[in-house]
C-alpha positions as CSV (number, residue, x, y, z in Angstrom):
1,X,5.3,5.8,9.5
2,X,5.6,6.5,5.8
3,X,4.0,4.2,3.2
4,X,4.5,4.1,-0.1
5,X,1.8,1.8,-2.1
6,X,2.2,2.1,-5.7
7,X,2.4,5.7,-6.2
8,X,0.5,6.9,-3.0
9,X,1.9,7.5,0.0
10,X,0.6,8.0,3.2
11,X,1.1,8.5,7.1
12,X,0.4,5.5,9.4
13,X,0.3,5.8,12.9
14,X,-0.4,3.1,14.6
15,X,-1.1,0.1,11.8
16,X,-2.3,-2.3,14.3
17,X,-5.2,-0.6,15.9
18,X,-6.4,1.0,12.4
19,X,-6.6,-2.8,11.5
20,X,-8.6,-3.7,14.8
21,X,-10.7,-0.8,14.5
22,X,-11.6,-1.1,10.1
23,X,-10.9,-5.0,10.2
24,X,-14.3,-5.2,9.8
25,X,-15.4,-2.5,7.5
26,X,-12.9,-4.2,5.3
27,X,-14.3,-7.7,5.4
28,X,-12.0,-9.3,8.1
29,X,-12.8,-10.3,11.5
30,X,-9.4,-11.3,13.2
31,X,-6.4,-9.3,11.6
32,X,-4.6,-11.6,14.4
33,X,-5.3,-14.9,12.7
34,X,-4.3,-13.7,9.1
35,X,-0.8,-14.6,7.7
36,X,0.9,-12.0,5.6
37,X,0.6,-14.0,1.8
38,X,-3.4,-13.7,2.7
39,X,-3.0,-9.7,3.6
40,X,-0.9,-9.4,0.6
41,X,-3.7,-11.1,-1.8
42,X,-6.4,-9.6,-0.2
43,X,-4.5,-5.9,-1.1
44,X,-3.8,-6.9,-4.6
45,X,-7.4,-8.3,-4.7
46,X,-8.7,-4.8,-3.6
47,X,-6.5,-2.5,-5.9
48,X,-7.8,-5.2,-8.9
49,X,-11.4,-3.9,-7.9
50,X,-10.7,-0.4,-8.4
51,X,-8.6,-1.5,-11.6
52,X,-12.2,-2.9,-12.5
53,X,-13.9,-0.1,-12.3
54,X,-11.7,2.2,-13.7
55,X,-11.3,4.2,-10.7
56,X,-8.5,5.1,-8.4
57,X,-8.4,3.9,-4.3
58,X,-9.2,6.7,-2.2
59,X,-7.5,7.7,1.0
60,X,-8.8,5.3,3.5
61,X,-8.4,2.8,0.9
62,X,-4.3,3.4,0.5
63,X,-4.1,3.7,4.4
64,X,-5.9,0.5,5.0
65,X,-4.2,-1.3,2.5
66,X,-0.8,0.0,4.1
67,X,-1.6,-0.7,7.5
68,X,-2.1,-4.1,6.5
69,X,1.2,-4.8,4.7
70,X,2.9,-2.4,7.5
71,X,1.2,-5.0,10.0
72,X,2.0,-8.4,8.5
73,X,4.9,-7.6,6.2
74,X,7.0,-4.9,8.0
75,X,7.4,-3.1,4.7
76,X,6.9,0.2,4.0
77,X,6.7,0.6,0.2
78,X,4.2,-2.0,-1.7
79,X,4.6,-1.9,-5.8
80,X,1.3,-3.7,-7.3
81,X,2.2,-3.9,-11.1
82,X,-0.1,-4.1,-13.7
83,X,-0.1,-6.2,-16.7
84,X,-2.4,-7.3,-19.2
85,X,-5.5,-5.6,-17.0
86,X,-4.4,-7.9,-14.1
87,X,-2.7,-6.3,-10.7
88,X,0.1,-8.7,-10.4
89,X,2.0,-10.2,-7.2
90,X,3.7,-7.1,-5.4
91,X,7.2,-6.3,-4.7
92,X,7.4,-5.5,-0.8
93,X,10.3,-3.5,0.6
94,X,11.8,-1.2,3.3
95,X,12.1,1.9,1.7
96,X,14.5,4.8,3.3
97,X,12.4,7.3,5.3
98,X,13.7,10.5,3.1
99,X,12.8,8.7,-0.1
100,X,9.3,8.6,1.1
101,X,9.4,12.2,2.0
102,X,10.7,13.4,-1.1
103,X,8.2,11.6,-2.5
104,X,4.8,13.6,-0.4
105,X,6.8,16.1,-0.8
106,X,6.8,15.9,-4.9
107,X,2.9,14.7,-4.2
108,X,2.6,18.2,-2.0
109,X,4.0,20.6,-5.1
110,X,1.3,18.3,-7.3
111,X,4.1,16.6,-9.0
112,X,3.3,12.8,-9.2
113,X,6.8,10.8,-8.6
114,X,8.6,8.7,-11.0
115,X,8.0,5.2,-9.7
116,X,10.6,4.2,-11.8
117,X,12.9,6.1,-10.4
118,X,12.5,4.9,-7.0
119,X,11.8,0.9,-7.1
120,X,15.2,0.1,-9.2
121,X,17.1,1.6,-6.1
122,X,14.9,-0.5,-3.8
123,X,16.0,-3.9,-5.0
């Protein structure tokens, strides 16, 4: 499955046992137990650290994050906004399946998407 977090996407296979195996390594014991408004904080809480530090989230971070919203949500495209320095409450959807490859494949030629483009048609 496709997921499109921000202006990352990337291939999930089975969200569910990437969660049981990196629950962990990610600071969570029982993916089981957590509702999805905690899953949701705890990715907005994550991307905010990387905000912090002026960096970007890698690869594992982006698939992590998506497996999580893929496993509690059901969504496949997650916009975090920023304002003011602060990443904001998302916007969750279920994105159409050739949107998200047109998008890796825009991310393939090393064009980065317009994410402007693509949220207004999500609504």
């Amino acid at each position: 499955m496709l997921f499109l977090l921000n202006e990352y996407v990337t291939e999930i296979e089975a969200p569910e046992l990437r969660l049981l195996k990196r629950g962990p390594l990610l600071g969570f014991e029982d993916v089981h137990a957590m509702r999805a408004r905690e899953a949701i904080e705890f990715a907005r809480s994550r991307l905010q650290v990387c905000l912090d530090a002026g960096t970007t989230p890698d690869n594992v971070l982006v698939a992590d994050l998506a497996a999580l919203i893929i496993a509690k949500t059901g969504a496949n495209a997650a916009l975090f906004p920023v304002h003011e320095g602060r990443v904001s409450e998302p916007r969750l959807t279920i994105l159409p399946e050739s949107i998200l490859e047109a998008v890796r494949a825009r991310l393939a030629e090393g064009a980065k998407p317009d994410i402007r483009q693509i949220w207004p048609r999500a609504a």
